[in-house]
C-alpha positions as a LaTeX table, in Angstrom:
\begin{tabular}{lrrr}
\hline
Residue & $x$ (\AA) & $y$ (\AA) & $z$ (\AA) \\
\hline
Unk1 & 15.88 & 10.82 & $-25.61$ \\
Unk2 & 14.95 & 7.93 & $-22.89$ \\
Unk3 & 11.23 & 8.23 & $-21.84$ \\
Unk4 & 10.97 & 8.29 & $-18.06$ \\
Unk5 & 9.09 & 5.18 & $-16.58$ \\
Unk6 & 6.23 & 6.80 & $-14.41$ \\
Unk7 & 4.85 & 3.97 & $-13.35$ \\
Unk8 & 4.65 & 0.17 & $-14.88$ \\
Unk9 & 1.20 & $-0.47$ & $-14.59$ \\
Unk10 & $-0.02$ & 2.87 & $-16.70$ \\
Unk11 & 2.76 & 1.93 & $-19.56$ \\
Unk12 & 2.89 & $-0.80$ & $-21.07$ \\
Unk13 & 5.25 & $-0.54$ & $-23.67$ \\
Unk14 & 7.97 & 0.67 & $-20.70$ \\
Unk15 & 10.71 & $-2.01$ & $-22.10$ \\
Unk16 & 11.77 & 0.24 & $-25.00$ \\
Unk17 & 13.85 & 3.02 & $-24.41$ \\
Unk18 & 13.16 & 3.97 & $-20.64$ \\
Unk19 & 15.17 & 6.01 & $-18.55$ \\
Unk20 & 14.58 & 4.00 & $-15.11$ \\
Unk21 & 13.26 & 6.55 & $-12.28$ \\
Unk22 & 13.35 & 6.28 & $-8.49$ \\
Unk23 & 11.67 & 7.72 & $-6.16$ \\
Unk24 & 11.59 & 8.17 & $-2.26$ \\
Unk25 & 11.32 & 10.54 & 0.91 \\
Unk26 & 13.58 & 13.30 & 1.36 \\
Unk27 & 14.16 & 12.20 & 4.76 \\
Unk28 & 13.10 & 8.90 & 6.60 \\
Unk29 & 13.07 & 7.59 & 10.56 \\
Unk30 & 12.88 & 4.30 & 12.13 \\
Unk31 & 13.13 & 2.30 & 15.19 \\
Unk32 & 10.83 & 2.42 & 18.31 \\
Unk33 & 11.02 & 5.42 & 19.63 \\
Unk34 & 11.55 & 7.42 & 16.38 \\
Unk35 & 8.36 & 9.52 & 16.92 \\
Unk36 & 10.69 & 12.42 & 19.40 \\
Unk37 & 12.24 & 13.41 & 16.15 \\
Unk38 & 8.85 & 15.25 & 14.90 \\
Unk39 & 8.93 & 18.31 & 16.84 \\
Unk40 & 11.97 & 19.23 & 15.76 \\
Unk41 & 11.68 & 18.49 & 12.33 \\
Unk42 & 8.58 & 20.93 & 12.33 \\
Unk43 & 10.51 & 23.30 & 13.78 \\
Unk44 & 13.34 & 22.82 & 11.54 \\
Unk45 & 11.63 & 23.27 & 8.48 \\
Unk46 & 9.93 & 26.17 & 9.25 \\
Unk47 & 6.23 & 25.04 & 9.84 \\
Unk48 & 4.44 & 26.76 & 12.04 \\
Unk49 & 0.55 & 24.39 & 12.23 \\
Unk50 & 0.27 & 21.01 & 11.63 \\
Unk51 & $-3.34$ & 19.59 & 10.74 \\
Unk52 & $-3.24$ & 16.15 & 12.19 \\
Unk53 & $-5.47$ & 13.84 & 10.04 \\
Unk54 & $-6.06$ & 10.08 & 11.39 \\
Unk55 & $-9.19$ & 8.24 & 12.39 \\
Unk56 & $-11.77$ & 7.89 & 15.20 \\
Unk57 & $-10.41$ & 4.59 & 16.20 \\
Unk58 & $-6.47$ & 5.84 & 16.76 \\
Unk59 & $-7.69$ & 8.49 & 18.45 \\
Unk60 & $-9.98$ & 7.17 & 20.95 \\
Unk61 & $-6.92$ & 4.26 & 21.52 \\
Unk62 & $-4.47$ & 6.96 & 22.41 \\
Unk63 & $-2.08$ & 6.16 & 19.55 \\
Unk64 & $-2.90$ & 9.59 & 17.57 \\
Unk65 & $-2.22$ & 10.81 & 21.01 \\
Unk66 & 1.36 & 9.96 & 20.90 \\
Unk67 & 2.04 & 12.32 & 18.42 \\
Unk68 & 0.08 & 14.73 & 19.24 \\
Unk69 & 0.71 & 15.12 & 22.72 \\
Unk70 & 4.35 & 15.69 & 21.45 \\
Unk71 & 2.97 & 18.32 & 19.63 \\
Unk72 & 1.61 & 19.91 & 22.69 \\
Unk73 & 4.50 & 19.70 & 24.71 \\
Unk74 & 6.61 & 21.55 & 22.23 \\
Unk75 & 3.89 & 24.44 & 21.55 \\
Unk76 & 3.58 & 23.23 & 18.14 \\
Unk77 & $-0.04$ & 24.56 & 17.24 \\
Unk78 & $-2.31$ & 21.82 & 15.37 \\
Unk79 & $-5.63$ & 21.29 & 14.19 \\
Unk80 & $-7.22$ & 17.29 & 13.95 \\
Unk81 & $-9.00$ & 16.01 & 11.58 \\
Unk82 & $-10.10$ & 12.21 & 12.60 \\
Unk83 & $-13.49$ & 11.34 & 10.39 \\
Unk84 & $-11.25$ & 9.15 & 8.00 \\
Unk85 & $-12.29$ & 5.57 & 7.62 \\
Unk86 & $-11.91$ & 2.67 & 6.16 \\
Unk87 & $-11.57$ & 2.52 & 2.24 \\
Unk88 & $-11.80$ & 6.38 & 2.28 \\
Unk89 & $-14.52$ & 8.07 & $-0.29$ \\
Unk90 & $-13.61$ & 10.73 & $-2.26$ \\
Unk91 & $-16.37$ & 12.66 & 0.71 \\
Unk92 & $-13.63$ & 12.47 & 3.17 \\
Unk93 & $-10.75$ & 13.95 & 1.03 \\
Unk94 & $-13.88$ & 16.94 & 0.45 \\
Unk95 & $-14.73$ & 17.47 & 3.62 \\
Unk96 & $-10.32$ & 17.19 & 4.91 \\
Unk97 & $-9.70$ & 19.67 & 2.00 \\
Unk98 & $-12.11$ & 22.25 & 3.62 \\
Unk99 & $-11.11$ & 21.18 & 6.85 \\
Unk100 & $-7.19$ & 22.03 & 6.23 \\
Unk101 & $-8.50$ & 25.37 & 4.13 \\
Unk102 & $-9.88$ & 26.88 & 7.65 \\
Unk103 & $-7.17$ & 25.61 & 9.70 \\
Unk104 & $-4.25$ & 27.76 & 8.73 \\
Unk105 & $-1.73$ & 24.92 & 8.91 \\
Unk106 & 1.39 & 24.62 & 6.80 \\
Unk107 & 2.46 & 21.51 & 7.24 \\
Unk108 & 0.16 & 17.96 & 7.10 \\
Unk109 & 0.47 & 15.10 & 9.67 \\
Unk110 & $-0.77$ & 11.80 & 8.55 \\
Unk111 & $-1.42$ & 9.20 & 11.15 \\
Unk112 & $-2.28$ & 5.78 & 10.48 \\
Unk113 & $-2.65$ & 3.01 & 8.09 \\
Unk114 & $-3.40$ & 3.17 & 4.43 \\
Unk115 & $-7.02$ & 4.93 & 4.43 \\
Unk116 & $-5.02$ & 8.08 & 6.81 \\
Unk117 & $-2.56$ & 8.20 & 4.40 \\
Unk118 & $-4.23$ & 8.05 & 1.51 \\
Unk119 & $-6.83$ & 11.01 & 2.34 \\
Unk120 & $-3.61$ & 13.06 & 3.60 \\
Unk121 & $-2.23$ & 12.64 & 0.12 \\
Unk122 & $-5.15$ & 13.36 & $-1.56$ \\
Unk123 & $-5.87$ & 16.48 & 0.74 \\
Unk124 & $-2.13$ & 18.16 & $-0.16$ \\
Unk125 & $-2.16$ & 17.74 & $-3.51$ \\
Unk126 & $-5.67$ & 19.09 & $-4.06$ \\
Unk127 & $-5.25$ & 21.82 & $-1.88$ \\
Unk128 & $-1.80$ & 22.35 & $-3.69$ \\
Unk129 & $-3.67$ & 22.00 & $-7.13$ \\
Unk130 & $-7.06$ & 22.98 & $-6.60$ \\
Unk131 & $-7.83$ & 22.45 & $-10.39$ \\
Unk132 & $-7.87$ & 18.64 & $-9.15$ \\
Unk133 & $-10.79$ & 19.51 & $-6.76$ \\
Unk134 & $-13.68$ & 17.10 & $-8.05$ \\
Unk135 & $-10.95$ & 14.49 & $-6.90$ \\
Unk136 & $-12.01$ & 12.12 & $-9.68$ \\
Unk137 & $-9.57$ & 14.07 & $-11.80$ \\
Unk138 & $-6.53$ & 12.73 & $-10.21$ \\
Unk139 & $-6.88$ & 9.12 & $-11.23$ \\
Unk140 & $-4.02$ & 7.27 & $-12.83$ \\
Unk141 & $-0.86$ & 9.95 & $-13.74$ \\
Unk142 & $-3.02$ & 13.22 & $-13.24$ \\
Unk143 & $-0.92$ & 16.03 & $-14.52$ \\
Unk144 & $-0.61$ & 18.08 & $-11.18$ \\
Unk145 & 1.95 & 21.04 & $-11.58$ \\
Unk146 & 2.79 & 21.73 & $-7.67$ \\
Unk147 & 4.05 & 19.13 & $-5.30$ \\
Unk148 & 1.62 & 18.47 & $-2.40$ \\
Unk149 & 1.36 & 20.26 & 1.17 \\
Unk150 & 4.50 & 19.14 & 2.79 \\
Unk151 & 3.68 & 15.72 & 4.49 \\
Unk152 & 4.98 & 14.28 & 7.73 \\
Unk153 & 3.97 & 10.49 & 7.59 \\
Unk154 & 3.72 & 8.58 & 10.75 \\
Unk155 & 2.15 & 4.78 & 9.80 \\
Unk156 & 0.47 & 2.48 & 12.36 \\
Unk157 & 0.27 & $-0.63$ & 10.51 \\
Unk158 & 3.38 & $-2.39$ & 8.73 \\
Unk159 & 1.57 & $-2.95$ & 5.23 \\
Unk160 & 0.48 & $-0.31$ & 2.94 \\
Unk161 & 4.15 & 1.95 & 2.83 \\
Unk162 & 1.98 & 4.54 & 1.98 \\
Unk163 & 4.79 & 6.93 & 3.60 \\
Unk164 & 7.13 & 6.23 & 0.76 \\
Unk165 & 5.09 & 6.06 & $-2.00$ \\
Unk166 & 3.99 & 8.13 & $-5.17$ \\
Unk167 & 0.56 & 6.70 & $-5.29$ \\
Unk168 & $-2.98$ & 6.88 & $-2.97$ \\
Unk169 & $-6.37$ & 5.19 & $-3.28$ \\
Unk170 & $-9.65$ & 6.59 & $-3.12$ \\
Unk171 & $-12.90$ & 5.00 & $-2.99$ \\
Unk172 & $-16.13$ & 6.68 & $-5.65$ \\
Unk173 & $-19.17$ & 5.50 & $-3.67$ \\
Unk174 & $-21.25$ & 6.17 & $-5.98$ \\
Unk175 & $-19.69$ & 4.63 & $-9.17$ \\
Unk176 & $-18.26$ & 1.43 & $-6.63$ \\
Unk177 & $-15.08$ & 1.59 & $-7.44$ \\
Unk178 & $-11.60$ & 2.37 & $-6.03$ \\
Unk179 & $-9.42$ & 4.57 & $-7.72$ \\
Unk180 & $-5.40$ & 4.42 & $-7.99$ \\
Unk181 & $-3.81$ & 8.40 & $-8.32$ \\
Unk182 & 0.29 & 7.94 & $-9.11$ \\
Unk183 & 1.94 & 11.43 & $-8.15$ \\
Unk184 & 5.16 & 12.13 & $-7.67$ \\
Unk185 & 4.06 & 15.12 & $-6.09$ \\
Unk186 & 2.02 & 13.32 & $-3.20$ \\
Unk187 & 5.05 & 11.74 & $-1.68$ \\
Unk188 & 5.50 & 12.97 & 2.11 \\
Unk189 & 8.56 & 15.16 & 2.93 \\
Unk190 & 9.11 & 12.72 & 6.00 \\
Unk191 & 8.42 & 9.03 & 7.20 \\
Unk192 & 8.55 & 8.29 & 10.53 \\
Unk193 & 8.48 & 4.30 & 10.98 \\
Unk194 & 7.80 & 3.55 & 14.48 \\
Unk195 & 7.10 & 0.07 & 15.35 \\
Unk196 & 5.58 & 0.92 & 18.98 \\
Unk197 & 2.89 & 3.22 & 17.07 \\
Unk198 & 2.03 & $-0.49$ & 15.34 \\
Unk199 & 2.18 & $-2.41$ & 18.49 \\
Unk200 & $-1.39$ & $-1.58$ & 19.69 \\
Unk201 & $-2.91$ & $-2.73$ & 16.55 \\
Unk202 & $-5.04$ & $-6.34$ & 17.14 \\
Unk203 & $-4.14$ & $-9.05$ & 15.46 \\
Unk204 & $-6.28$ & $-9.24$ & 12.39 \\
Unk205 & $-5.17$ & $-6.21$ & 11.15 \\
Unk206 & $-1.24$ & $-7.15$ & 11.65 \\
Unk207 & $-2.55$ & $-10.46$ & 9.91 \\
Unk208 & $-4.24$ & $-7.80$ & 7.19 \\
Unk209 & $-1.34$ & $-5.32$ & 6.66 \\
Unk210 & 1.24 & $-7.92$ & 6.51 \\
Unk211 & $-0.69$ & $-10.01$ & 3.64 \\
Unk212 & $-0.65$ & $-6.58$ & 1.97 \\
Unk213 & 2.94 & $-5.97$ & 2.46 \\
Unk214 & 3.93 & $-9.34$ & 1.67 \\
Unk215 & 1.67 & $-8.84$ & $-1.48$ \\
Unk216 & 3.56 & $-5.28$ & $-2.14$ \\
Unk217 & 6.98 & $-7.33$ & $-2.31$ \\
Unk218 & 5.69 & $-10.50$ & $-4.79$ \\
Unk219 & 3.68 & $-8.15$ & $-7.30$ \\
Unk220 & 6.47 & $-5.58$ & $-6.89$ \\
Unk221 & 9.50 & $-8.83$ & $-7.63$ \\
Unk222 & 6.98 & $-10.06$ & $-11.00$ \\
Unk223 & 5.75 & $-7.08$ & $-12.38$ \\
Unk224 & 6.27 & $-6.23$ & $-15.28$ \\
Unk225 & 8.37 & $-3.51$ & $-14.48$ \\
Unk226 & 10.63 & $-4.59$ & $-12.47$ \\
Unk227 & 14.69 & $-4.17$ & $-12.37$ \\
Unk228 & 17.72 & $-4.95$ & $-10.61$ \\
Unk229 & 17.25 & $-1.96$ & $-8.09$ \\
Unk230 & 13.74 & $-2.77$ & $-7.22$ \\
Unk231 & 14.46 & $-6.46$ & $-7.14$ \\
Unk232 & 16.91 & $-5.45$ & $-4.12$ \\
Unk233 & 14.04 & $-3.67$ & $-2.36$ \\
Unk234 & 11.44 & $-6.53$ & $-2.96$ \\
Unk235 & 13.89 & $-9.86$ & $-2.48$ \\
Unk236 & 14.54 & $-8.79$ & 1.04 \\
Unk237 & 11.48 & $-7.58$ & 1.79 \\
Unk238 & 9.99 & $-11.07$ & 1.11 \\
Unk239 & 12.72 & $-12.58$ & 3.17 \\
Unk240 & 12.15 & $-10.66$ & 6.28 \\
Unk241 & 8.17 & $-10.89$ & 5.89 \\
Unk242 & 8.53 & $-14.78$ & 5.40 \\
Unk243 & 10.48 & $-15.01$ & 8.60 \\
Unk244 & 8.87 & $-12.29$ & 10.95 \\
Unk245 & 4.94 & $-12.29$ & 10.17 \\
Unk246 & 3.37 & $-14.90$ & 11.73 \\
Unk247 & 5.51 & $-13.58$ & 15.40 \\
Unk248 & 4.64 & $-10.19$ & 14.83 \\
Unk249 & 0.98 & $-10.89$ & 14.22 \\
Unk250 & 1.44 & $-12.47$ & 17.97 \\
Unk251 & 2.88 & $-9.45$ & 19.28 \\
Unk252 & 6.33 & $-9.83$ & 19.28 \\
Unk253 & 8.30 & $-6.87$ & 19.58 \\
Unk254 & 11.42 & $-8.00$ & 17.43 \\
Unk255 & 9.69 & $-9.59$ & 14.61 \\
Unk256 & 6.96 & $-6.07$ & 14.58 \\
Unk257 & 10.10 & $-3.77$ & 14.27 \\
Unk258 & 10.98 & $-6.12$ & 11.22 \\
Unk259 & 7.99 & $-6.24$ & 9.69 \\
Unk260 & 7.81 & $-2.25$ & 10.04 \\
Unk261 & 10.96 & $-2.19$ & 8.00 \\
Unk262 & 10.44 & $-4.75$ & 6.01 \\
Unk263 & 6.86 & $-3.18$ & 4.39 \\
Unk264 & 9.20 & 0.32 & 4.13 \\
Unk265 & 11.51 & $-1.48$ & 1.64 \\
Unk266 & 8.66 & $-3.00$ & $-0.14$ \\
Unk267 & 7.14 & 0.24 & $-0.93$ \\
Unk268 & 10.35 & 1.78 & $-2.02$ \\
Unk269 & 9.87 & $-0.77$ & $-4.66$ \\
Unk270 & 6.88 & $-1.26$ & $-6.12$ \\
Unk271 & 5.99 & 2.39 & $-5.73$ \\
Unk272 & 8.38 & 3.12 & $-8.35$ \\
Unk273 & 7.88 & 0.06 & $-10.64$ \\
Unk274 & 4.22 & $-0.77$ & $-10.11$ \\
Unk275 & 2.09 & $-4.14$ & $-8.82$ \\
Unk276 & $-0.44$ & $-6.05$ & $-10.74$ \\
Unk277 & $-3.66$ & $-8.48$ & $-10.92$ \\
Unk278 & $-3.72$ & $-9.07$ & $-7.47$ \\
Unk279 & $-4.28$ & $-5.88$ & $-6.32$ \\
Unk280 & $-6.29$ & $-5.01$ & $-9.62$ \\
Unk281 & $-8.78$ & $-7.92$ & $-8.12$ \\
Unk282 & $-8.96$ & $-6.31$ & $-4.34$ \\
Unk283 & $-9.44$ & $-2.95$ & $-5.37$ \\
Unk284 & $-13.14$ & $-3.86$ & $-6.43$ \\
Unk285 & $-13.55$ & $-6.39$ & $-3.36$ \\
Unk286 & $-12.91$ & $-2.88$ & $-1.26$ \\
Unk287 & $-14.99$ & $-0.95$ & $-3.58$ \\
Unk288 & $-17.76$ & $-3.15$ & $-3.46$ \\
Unk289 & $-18.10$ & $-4.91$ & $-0.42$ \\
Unk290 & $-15.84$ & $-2.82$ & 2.03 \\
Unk291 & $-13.59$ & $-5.58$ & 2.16 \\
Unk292 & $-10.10$ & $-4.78$ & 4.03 \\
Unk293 & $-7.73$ & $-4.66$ & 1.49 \\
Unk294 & $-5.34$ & $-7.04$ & 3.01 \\
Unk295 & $-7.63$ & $-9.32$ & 3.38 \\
Unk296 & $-8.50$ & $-9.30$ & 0.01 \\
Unk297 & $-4.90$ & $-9.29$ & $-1.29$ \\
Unk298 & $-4.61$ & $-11.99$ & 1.13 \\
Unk299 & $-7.59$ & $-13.84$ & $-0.67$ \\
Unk300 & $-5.94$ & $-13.53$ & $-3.46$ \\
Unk301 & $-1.85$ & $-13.84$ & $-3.45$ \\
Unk302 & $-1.58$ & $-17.71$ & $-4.16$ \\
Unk303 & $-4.12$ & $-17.97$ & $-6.76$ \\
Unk304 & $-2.95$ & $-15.19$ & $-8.80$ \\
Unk305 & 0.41 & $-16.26$ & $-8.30$ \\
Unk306 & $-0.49$ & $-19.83$ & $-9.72$ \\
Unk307 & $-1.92$ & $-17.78$ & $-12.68$ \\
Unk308 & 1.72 & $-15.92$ & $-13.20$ \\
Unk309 & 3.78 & $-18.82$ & $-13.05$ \\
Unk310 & 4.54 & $-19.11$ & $-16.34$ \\
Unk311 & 5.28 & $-15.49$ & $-16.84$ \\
Unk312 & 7.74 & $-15.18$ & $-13.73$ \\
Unk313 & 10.78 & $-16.78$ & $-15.09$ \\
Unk314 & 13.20 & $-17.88$ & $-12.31$ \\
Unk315 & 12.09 & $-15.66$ & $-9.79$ \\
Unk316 & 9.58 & $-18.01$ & $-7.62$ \\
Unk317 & 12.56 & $-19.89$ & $-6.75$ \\
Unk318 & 14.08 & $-17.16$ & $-5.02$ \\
Unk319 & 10.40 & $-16.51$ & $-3.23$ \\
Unk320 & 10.86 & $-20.51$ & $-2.18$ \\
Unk321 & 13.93 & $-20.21$ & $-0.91$ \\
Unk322 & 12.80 & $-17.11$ & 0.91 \\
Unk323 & 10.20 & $-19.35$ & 2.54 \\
Unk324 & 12.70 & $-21.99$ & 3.49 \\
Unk325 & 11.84 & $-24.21$ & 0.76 \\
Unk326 & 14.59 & $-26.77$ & 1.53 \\
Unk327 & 16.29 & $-27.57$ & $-2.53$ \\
Unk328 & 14.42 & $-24.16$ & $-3.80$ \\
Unk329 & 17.22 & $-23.43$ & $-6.47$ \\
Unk330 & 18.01 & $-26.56$ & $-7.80$ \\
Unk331 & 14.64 & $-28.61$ & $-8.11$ \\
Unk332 & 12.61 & $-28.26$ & $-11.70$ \\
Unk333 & 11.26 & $-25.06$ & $-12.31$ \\
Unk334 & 8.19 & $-25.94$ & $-12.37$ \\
Unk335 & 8.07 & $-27.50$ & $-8.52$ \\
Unk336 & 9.99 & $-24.46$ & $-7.47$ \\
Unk337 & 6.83 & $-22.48$ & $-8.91$ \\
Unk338 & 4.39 & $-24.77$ & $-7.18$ \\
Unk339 & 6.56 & $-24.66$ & $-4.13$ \\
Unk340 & 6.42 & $-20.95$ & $-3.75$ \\
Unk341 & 2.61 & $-20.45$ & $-4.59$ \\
Unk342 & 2.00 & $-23.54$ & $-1.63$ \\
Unk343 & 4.44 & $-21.80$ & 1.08 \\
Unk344 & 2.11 & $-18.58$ & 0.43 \\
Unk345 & $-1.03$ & $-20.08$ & 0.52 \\
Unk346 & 0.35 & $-22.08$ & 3.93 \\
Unk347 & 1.23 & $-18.67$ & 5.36 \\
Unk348 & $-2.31$ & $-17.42$ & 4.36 \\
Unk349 & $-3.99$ & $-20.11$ & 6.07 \\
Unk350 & $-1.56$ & $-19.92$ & 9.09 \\
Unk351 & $-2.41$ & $-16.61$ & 9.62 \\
Unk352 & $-6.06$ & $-17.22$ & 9.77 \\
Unk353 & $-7.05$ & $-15.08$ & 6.33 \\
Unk354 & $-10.29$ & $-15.95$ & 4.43 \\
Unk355 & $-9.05$ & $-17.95$ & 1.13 \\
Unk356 & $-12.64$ & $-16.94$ & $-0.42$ \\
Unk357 & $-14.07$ & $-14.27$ & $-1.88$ \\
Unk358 & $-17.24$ & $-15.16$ & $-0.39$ \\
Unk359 & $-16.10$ & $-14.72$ & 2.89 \\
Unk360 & $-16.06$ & $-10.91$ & 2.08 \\
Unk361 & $-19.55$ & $-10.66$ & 0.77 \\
Unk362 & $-19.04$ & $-11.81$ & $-2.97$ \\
Unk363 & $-21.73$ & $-14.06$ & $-4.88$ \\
Unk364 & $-21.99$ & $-15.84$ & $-8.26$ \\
Unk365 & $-23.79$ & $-12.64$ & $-9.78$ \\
Unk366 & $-20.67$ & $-10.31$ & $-8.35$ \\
Unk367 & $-18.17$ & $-12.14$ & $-10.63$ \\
Unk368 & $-18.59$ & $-10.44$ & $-13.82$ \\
Unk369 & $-18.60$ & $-6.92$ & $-12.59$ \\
Unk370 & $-15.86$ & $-7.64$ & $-10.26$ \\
Unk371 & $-13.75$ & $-8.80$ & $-13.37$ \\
Unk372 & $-14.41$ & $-5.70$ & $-15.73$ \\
Unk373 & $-13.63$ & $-3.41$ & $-12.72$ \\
Unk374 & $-10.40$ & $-5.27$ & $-11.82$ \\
Unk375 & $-9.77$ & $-5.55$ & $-15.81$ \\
Unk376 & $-9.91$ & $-1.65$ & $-16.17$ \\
Unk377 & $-7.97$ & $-0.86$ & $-12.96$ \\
Unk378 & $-4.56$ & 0.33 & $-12.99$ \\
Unk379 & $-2.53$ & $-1.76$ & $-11.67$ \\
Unk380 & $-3.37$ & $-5.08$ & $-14.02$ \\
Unk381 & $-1.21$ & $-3.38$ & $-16.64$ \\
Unk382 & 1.75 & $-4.46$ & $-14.62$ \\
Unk383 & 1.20 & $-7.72$ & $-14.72$ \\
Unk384 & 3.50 & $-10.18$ & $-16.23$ \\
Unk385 & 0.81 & $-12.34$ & $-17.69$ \\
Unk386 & $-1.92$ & $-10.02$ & $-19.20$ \\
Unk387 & $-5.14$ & $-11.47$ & $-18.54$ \\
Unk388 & $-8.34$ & $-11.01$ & $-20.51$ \\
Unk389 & $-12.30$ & $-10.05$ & $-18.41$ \\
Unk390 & $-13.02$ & $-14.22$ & $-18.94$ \\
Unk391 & $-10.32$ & $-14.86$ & $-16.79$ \\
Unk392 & $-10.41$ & $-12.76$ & $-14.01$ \\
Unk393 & $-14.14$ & $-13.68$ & $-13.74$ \\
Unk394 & $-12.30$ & $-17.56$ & $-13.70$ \\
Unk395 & $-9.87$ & $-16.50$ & $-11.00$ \\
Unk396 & $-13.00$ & $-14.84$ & $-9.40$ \\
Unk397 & $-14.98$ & $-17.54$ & $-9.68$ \\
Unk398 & $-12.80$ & $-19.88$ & $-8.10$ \\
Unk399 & $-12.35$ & $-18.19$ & $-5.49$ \\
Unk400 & $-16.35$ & $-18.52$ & $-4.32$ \\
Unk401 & $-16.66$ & $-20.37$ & $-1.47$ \\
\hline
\end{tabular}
């Protein structure tokens, strides 16, 4: 009997005898504009309270507003919860769990990028399994038994795809380290991808959340495991990020609705096949310095990539070519590796990201903690090359400004 593939990154041995798995939202929105669905959808399904959870700064912009003052106008009855923040501790997902408990809602609304998102995840499926209640519990493929509080996901950055995947990540203050959960269960009910609740957003963090998305599609295209179906997802996801980030970062309406689309396909991907040792490195850069996570994934794309090549087969040609590298299929494969890892790192620059991990708060001393952390975190098992603690501190320590 085939063995279902939960996730790359937490098997290993997934090439033998694997029944391939897929996974996405019942239902899914997009296009500016797409937010008037939600009332009716609540209504349609039955929910009577939504508990709105978000952050200070999306509130006090108005852009949580946008949803919930649709809310309001329809007599939908909510509750918010808005002390999320960046990198969210397992604290917040406490204090949201509590928060939803008293509240009497049915239904979650998550509003906002990854660190929203995330919590909201966290919050339903504890709440829905509240054996899982020390949170700490729910790291890797925790064996929940009920799916989560139903979900309505509303994303303001076009990065994460946090509203179509099966996974979350939670920060442990006091062990410094961010954890990946992979539930099936966590996945929202509803996405509602609406580039004009993105448009607000300044420009770093369109810079930020597109390095992550474009990061989503490259690990997702390499990892090890990857397929023919997810290749779709991540291929074209690449193509449209190549083409449309840099405009969107400068506010350009066309290229942001792209983008928004563009980092939904990428997450219908690698959700369901996993990354690898690029975001196995940022996860302790956020854990231990607070650093954005885009940012760091931005830090480190091209230099992790460089360390891949050999593992990646033919595929950086079609990441070339997807970057307008002019003779991408036909040159040596060894330029057409070099030529994709230098069109990223061009982008990178472009954009304005840090290249070092200095730049973020790292020193010499960080390096070997850094590289045990990122060795023992989830997502390096899905990487085509398997690297060893020495070199991860290497990549590390290259990477010191």
């Amino acid at each position: 009997m085939p063995r279902v593939n939960t996730w790359a990154g937490m098997a290993p041995d997934w090439r033998c005898n694997v029944a391939q798995r897929m996974i996405w939202n019942q239902t899914a929105y997009f296009g500016a504009g797409a937010i008037s669905v939600i009332p009716d959808e609540i209504a349609g399904r039955g929910f009577t309270k939504a508990f709105v959870v978000s952050d200070k700064v999306l509130v006090d912009t108005g852009v949580t507003g946008k949803v919930t003052g649709l809310l309001d106008e329809s007599g939908i009855a909510f509750e918010l919860y808005s002390d999320v923040v960046p990198n969210p501790p397992i604290e917040n997902v406490l204090a949201g769990v509590e928060a939803f408990k008293a509240s009497g809602a049915d239904v979650l609304i998550g509003i906002g990028g990854g660190s929203p998102q995330d919590t909201c995840k966290a919050i339903g499926i504890i709440v829905a399994n509240p054996e899982f209640s020390d949170v700490r519990s729910l790291e890797g493929v925790a064996p929940t038994k009920n799916p989560s509080v139903p979900i309505i996901a509303v994303p303001t950055t076009a990065g994460t795809a946090s509203e179509t995947t099966i996974n979350y990540v939670i920060t442990d203050v006091q062990n410094r380290r961010k954890f990946v959960c992979v539930d099936p269960h966590d996945i929202p009910v509803l996405a509602v991808v609406d580039s004009e609740m993105m448009a607000s957003a300044p420009r770093s963090l369109k810079v930020a959340t597109g390095l992550d998305a474009l990061t989503h599609a490259i690990e997702g295209y390499i990892t090890a495991g990857a397929w023919e179906l997810s290749d779709l997802f991540h291929l074209k996801a690449i193509q449209v990020i190549a083409s449309a980030l840099k405009d969107a970062a400068d506010g350009d309406e066309a290229a942001m609705e792209r983008m928004a689309l563009a980092q939904y396909i990428a997450g219908m991907g690698y959700s369901n096949v996993g990354l690898g040792l690029v975001h196995a490195m940022a996860h302790p850069l956020g854990a231990f310095f607070e650093a954005p996570h885009g940012v760091a994934n931005g830090i480190l794309l091209a230099p992790v990539m460089a360390f891949n090549a050999d593992a990646s087969g033919e595929k950086y040609r079609d990441i070339a070519e997807a970057f307008g590298v002019e003779g991408a299929m036909t040159m040596p494969l060894d330029e057409a590796r070099k030529a994709a890892v230098d069109a990223v790192a061009r982008l990178t620059v472009d954009l304005g990201n840090p290249t070092t991990i200095t730049a973020v708060g790292a020193s010499p001393e960080d390096v070997q903690p850094l590289a045990e952390a990122a060795f023992a975190d989830v997502c390096a098992g899905g990487n085509p090359r398997q690297a060893s603690v020495d070199q991860i501190a290497e990549l590390y320590a290259a990477l010191l400004g």
